[in-house]
C-alpha positions as CSV (number, residue, x, y, z in Angstrom):
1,X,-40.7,-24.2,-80.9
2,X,-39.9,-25.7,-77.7
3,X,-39.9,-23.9,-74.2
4,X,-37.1,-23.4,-71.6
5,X,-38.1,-23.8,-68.2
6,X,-35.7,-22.4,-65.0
7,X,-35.0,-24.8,-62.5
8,X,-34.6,-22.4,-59.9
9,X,-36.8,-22.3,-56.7
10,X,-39.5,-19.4,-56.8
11,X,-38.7,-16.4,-54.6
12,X,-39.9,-16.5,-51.1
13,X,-43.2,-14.5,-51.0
14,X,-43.0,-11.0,-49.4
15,X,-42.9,-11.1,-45.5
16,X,-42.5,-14.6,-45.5
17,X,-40.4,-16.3,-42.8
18,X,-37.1,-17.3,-43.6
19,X,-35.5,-21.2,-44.1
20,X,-35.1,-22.9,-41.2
21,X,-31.0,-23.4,-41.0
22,X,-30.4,-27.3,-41.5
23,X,-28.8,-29.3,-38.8
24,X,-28.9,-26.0,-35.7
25,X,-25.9,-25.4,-33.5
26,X,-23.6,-28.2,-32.5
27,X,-23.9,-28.8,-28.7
28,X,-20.7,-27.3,-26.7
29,X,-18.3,-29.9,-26.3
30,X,-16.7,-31.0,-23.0
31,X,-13.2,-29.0,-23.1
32,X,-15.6,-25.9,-24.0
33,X,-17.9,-26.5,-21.2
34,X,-14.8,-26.7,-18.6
35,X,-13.5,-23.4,-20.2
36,X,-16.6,-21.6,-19.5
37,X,-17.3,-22.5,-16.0
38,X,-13.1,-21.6,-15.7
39,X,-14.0,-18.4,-17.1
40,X,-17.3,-17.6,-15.0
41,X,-14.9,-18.5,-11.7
42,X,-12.7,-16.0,-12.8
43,X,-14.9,-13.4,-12.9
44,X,-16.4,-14.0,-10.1
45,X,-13.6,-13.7,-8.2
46,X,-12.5,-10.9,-9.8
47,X,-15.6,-9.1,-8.9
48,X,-15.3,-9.8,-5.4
49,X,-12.0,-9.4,-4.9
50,X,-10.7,-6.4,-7.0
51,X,-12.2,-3.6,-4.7
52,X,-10.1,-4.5,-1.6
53,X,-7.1,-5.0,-4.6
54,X,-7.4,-1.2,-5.6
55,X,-7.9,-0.2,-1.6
56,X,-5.0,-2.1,-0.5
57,X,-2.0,0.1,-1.7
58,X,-3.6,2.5,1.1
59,X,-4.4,0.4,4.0
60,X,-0.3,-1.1,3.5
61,X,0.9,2.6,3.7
62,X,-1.6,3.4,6.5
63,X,-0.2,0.1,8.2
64,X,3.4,0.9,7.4
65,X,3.4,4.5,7.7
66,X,0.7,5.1,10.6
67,X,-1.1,2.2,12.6
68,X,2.8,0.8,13.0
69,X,4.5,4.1,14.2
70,X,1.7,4.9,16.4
71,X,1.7,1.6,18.4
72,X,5.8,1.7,18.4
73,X,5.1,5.3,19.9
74,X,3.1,3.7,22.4
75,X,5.9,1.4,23.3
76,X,8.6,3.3,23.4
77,X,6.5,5.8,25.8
78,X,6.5,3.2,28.5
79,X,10.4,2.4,28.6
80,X,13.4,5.1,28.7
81,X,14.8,5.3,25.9
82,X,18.1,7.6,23.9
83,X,18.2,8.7,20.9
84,X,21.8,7.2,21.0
85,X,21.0,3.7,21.4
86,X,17.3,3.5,20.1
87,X,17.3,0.0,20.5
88,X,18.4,-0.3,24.0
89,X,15.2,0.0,26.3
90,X,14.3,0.2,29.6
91,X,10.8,-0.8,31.3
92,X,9.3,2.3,33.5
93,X,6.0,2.4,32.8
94,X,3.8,5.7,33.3
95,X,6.7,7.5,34.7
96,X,7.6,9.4,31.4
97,X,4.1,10.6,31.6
98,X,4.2,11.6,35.4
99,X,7.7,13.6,34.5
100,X,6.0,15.0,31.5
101,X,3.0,16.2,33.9
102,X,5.3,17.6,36.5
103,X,7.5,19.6,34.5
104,X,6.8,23.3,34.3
105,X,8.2,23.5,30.4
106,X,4.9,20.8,29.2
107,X,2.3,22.8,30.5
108,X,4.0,26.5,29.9
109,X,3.9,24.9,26.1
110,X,0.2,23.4,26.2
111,X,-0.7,27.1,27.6
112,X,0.8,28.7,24.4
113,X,-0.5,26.6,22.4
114,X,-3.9,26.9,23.3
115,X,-3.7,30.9,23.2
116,X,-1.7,30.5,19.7
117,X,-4.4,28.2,18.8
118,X,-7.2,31.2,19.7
119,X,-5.5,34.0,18.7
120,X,-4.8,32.2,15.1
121,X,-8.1,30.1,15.1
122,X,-10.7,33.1,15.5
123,X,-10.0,35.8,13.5
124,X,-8.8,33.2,10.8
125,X,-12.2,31.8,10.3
126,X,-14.0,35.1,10.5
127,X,-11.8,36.9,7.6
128,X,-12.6,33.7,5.7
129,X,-16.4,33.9,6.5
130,X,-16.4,37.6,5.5
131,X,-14.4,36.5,2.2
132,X,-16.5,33.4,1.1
133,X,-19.5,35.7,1.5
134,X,-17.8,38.2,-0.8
135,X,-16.9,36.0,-3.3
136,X,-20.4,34.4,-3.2
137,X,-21.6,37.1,-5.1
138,X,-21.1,37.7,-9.0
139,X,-18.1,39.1,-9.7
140,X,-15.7,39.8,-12.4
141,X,-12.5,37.8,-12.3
142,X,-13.8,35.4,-9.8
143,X,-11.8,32.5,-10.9
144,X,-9.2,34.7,-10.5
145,X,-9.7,35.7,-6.8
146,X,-10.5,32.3,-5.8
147,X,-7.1,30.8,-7.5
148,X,-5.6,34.0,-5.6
149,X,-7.3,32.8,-1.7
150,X,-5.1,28.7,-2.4
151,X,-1.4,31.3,-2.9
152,X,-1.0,31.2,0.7
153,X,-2.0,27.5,1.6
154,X,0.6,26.3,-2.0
155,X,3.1,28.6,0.0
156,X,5.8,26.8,1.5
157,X,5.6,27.6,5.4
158,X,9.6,28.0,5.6
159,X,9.4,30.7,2.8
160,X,6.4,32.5,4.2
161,X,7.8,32.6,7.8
162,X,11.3,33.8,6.6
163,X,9.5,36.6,5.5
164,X,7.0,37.4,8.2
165,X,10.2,37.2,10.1
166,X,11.8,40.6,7.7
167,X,8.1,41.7,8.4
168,X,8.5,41.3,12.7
169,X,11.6,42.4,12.8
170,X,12.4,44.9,15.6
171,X,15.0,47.1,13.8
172,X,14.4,47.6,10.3
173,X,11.0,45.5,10.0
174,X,7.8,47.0,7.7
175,X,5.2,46.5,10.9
176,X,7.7,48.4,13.4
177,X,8.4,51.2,10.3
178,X,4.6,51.8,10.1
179,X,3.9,51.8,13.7
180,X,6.8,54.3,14.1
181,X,4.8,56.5,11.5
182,X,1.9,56.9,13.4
183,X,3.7,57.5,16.6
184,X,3.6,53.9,18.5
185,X,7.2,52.8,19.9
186,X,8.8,49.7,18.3
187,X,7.7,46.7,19.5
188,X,10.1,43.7,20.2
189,X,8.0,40.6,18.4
190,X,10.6,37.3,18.8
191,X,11.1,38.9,22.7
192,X,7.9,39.6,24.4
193,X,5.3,36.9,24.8
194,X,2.2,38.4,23.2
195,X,3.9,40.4,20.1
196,X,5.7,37.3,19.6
197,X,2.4,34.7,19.7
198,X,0.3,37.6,17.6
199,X,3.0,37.2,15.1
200,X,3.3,33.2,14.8
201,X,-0.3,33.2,14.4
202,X,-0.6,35.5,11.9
203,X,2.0,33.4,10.1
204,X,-0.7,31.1,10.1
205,X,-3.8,33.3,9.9
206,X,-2.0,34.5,6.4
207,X,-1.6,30.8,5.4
208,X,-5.1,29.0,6.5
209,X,-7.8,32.0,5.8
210,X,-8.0,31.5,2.0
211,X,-8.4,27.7,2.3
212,X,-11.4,27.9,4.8
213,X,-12.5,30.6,2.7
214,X,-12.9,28.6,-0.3
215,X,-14.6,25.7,1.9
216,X,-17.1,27.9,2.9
217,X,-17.6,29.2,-0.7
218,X,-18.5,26.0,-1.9
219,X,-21.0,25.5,0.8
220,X,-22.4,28.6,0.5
221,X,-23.2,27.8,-3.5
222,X,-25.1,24.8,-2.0
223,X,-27.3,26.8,-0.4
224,X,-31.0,27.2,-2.5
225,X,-31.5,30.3,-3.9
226,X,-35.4,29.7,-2.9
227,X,-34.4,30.6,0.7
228,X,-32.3,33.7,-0.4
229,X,-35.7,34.9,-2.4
230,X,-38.1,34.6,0.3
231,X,-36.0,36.4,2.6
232,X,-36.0,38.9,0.1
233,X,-40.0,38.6,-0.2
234,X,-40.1,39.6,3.5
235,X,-38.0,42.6,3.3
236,X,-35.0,40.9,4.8
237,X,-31.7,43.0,3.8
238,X,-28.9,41.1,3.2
239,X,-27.1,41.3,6.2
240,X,-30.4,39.4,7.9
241,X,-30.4,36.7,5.2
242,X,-26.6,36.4,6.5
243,X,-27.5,36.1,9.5
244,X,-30.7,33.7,9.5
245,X,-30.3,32.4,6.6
246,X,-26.6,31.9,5.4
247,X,-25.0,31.5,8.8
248,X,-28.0,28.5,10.2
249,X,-27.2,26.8,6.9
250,X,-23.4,26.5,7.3
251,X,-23.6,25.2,10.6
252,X,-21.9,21.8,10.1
253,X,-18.9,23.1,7.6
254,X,-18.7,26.2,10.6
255,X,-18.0,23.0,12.7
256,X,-16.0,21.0,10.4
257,X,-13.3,24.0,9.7
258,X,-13.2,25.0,13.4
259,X,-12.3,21.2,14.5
260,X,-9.6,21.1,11.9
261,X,-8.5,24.8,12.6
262,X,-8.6,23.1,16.6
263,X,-6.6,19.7,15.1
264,X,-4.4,22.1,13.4
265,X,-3.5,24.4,16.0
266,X,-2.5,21.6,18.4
267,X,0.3,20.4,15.7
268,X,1.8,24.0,15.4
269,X,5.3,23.2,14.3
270,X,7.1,24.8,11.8
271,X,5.9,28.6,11.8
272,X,7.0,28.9,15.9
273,X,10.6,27.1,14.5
274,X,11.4,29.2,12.2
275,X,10.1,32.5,13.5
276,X,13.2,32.9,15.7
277,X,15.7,30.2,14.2
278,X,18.2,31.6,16.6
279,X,16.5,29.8,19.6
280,X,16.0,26.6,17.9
281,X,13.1,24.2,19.7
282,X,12.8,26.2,22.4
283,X,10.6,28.9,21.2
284,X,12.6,32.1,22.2
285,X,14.5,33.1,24.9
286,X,12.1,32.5,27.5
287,X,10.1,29.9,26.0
288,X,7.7,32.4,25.6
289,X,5.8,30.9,22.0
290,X,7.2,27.6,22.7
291,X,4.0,24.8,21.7
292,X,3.7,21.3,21.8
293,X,5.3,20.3,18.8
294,X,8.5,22.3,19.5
295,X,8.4,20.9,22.9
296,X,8.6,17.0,21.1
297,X,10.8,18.1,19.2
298,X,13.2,19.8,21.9
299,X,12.6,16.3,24.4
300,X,13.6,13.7,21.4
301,X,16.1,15.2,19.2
302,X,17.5,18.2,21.1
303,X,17.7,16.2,24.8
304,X,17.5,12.9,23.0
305,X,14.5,11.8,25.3
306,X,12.9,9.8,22.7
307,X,10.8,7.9,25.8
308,X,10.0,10.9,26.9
309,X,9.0,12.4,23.4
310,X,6.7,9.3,22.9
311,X,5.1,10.0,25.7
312,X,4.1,14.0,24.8
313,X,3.4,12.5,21.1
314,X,0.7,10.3,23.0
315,X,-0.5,12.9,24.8
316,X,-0.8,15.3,21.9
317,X,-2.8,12.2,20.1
318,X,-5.2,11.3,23.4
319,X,-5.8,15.6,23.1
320,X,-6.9,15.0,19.4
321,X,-9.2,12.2,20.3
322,X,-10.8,14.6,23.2
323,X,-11.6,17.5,20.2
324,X,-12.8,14.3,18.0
325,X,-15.7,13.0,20.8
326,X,-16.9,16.9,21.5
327,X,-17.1,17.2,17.6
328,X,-19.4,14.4,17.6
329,X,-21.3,15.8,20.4
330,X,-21.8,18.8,19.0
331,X,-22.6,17.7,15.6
332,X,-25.2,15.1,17.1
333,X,-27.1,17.6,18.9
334,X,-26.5,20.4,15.6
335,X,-28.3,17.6,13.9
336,X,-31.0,16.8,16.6
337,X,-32.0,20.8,16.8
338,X,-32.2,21.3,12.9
């Protein structure tokens, strides 16, 4: 009887190494070669040069939109130029900035704007203290409240002052109806000077408060809770821990919103426009809550002094840079203390 034997190689013993492949890799011919080091070029410059690619679209509007304007402003500040023939200009020099300086109307403007600026600015930032520190605790509905304090700021400001105009007014307006029901005369608010400056800034108090409020919420959350505790430990109440503990903390965002309140302030525009759209520019009869901006405004499209307009817009800007170098004075020495 004669045996079949199987011609096929034994299995390969458990754990044993595998056949070594026969021949190994080909070697990368030259048009492969060229392709790679094409490929590694490319993405080296695409590593370096994509960032300022995806920052660009900024820095062309800045240039178009801001850094270009500004130095045309500049210009135009130093020749005499009409709004008529804005192409047609005349070299004086520093004299649109000496008129400026010597007229009566610039600094009865910078003055209400400054007073505006306090009488808005202050209280503003106090109401939103007192309201982030509020909302700070645990309450129901908070997402609620806080969605509530942006209704003002997503307000359009020719909508709310149209209706803090109904509000002022001096015949049939709600403040005048409830001062006449506790006794207090009507008050004329677009005539007088200080009725009608407490009204444009609480045009603006009622826009700004809830969006510093919300700022100082979110730095308040920042705060450790450790500190909060040990105050606690030492029998602080919770007005001290607001005072020695909350208020020290919030320093620099206290100095942040009131720089931008300041920045803010100076740029007044549209609330004193609109809160007696009778007078126009010139911020009722007497120019009593007239500001800066109106005063631009009034001097380039009203007069048609666009030489002269560049000139206050320059000023307005060198005014801007004055509250920028005493912000970093302060904040330096904030930092320096702590």
């Amino acid at each position: 009887m004669s045996t079949r034997h199987d011609t096929a190689a034994p299995p390969e013993k458990e754990g044993g190494a595998a056949p070594a492949a026969r021949g190994g890799s080909a070697p990368p011919t030259e048009a492969e070669t060229r392709r790679r080091l094409r490929l590694s070029r490319r993405w080296q410059r695409d590593v370096r040069w994509s960032p300022y690619a995806f920052v660009s679209p900024f820095f062309l509007l800045f240039i178009a939109f801001g850094l270009f304007p500004l130095i045309y402003t500049g210009w135009a500040s130093l020749h005499t130029v009409e709004l008529t023939a804005p192409t047609d200009m005349d070299w004086v020099g520093l004299r649109n900035y000496t008129r400026i300086f010597d007229d009566d109307f610039f600094w009865n403007a910078a003055k209400n704007t400054l007073t505006i600026g306090i009488i808005s600015t202050v209280p503003q930032l106090a109401m939103a203290m007192g309201l982030a520190h509020i909302l700070n605790y645990k309450l129901r509905a908070s997402t609620f409240y806080r969605v509530a304090m942006l209704a003002p700021y997503a307000t359009s400001i020719a909508a709310a002052s149209l209706v803090f105009v109904l509000l002022f007014g001096r015949d049939y307006g709600m403040i005048n109806w409830a001062l006449d029901a506790v006794g207090i005369s009507p008050v004329d608010w677009q005539n007088d000077k200080w009725p009608s400056q407490i009204a444009v800034s609480s045009i603006i108090i009622w826009r700004w408060t809830g969006y510093n409020a919300l700022i100082y919420l979110a730095a308040m959350q920042a705060i450790p809770q450790d500190l909060y505790e040990s105050a606690a430990l030492d029998g602080a109440s919770r007005w001290r821990q607001f005072l020695h503990v909350t208020l020290p903390s919030l320093r620099p965002t206290i100095l942040f919103t009131v720089v931008v309140s300041t920045i803010g302030a100076s740029q007044v525009f549209g609330e004193p426009l609109l809160f007696d759209a009778n007078k126009g520019a010139s911020g009722g009869a007497e120019h009593q809550f007239q500001t800066l901006g109106l005063y631009l405004y009034e001097q380039g499209w009203i007069n048609q002094h666009l030489g002269r307009a560049s000139a206050i817009a320059w000023t307005m800007f060198l005014i801007l840079i004055i509250i920028g170098i005493v912000n970093y004075v302060i904040s330096r020495r904030l930092r320096a203390s702590s």
